[in-house]
N, C-alpha and C positions, 0 to 999 in steps of 0.2 A: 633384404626382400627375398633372394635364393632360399640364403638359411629357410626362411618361413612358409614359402614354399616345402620347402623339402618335407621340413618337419611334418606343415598338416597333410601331404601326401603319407608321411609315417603313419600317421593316426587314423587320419581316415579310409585311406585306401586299404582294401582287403588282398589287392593286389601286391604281392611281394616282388612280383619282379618289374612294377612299374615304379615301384621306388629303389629298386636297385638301377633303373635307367637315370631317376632323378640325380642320385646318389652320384654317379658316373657323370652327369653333366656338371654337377658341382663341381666335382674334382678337377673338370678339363677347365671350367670357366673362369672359376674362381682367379687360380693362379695368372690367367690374362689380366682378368682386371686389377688385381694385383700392383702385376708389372707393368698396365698401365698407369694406372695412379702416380706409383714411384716414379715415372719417365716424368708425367707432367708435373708433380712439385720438384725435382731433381733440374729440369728446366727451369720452373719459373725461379726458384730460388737461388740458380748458378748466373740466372738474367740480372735477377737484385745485386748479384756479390758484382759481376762484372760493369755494373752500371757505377755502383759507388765505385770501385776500383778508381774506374778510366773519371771520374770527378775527382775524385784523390788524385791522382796523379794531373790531372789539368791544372788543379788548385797551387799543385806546389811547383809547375810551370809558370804559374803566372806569377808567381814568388821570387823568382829569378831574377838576379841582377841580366843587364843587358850582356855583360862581359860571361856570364857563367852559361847564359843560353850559349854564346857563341862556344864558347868550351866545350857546348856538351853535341856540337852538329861538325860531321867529319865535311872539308874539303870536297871532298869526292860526293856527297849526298847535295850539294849546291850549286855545283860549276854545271856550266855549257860545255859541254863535249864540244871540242875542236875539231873531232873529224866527223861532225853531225852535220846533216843536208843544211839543215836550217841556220849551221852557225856562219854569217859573214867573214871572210879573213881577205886576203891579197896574199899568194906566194908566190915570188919570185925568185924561179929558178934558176937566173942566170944575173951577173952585176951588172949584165949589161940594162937588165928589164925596166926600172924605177928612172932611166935616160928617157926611154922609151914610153912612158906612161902618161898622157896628157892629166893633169892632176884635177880640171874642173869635169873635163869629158869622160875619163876612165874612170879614174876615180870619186868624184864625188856625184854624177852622176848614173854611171851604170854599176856604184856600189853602195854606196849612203845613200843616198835618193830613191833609186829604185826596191831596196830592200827595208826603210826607211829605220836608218842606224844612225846614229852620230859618234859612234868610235868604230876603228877598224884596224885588229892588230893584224902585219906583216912578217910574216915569216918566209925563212927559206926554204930549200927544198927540202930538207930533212925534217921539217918539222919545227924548227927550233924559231923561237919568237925572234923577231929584230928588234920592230917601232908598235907601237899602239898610239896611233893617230887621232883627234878628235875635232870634230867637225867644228868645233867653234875656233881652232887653232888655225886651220885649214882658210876659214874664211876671214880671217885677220892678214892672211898670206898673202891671199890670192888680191883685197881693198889695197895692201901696202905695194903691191905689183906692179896694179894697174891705174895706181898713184904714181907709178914710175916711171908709166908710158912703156911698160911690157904689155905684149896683147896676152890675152889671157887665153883665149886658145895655143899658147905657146907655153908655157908655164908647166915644169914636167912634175913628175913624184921625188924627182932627183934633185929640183932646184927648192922643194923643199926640207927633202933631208940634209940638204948642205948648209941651210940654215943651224950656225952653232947650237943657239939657245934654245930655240925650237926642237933641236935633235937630241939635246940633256932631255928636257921635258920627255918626249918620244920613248924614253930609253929607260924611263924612271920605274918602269914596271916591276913589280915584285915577281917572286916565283918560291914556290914551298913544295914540299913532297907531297907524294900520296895520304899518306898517314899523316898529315897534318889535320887541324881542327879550323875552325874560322877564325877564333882568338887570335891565331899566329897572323893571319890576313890581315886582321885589323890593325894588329901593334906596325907589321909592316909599311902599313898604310898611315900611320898615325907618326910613323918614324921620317916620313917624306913629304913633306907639303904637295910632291908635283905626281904624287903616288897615286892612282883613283883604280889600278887595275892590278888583278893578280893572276899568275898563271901556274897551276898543274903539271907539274914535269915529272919527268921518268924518275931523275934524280933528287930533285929540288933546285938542281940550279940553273941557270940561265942557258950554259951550254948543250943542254938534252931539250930532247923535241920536248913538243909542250900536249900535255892530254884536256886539262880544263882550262875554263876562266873564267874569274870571278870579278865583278866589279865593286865599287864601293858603294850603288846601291843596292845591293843583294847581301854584301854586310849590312847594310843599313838595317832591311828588313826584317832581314833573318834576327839581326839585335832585338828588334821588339815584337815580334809577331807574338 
């Protein structure tokens, strides 16, 4: 439409320096529109590649055995940060504290109850895991107790970890390094019937403070999401 503009300003106008104004608007206009155009098909057609892209690659996600997903999602992209506001724990600093802990009143309810958790790992002062407790273990304890004619407001954190059987269970928790995958969680967990927790460490093993934790439903998920 410019172009033919211009032209019949050529032709008709007797004016030469009105079509050397024309001339001059072309020049500057043109090349905008131009460079308009090319943005918006460079756009729409970079939206088409990135739309198939991100389908192509969901597709071959959902292709994925359960074990290959967990292979390909790092430890550290899944765990609960242990030093997070929001994660539940008990650390006791001192061996005297778990004497000292009433297990219905402290523990299960000014920590499972009110934050409404049914596991709860125990670590020391350093960080480093001990026990990961669970609530339905807890409440098997406390019915066999006061089957005993113990009062249950009596009942410490201590006279359950003195529980042998109870305290394997307790203790059965896994632990993997940073640069581990979920894979390793899983077989971990897969390796131990009384296994359902995993922990994040400095190291990978039990003796270094602990960074994450993973449970066995969050392998669960992450398996088939």
């Amino acid at each position: 439409f410019l172009g033919v503009v211009a032209i019949s300003v050529a032709i008709f106008s007797d004016n030469k320096e009105r079509f050397a104004y024309v001339k001059d608007v072309l020049t500057i206009v043109l090349p905008l529109l131009g460079t308009w155009v090319g943005t918006v098909l460079a756009f729409y057609f970079s939206r088409e590649n990135f739309v198939a892209a991100a389908e192509h690659t969901a597709s071959l996600v959902r292709q994925l055995t359960p074990d290959q997903r967990l292979q390909s999602i790092a430890v550290t992209e899944a765990m609960i940060e242990v030093s997070a506001a929001t994660s539940t724990k008990l650390t006791l600093t001192t061996p005297d504290d778990a004497a000292k802990l009433k297990l219905k009143a402290d523990v299960v309810d000014a920590l499972l109850e009110k934050n409404k958790r049914n596991r709860l790992p125990i670590l020391d002062g350093n960080g480093k895991v001990l026990f990961v407790i669970h609530r339905s273990f807890i409440d098997k304890f406390l019915v066999k107790k006061v089957a005993g004619s113990t009062a249950l407001a009596d009942v410490t954190l201590q006279d359950l970890l003195n529980d042998i059987e109870l305290k394997a269970i307790f203790q059965s928790f896994a632990t993997v390094g940073r640069e581990a995958r979920l894979i390793a969680v899983k077989q971990a967990m897969d390796g131990n019937p009384n296994c359902e927790d995993a922990f994040v460490t400095e190291d990978g093993s039990k003796a270094t403070k602990a960074v994450g934790w993973i449970t066995n439903e969050m392998v669960r998920e992450k398996s088939t999401a």
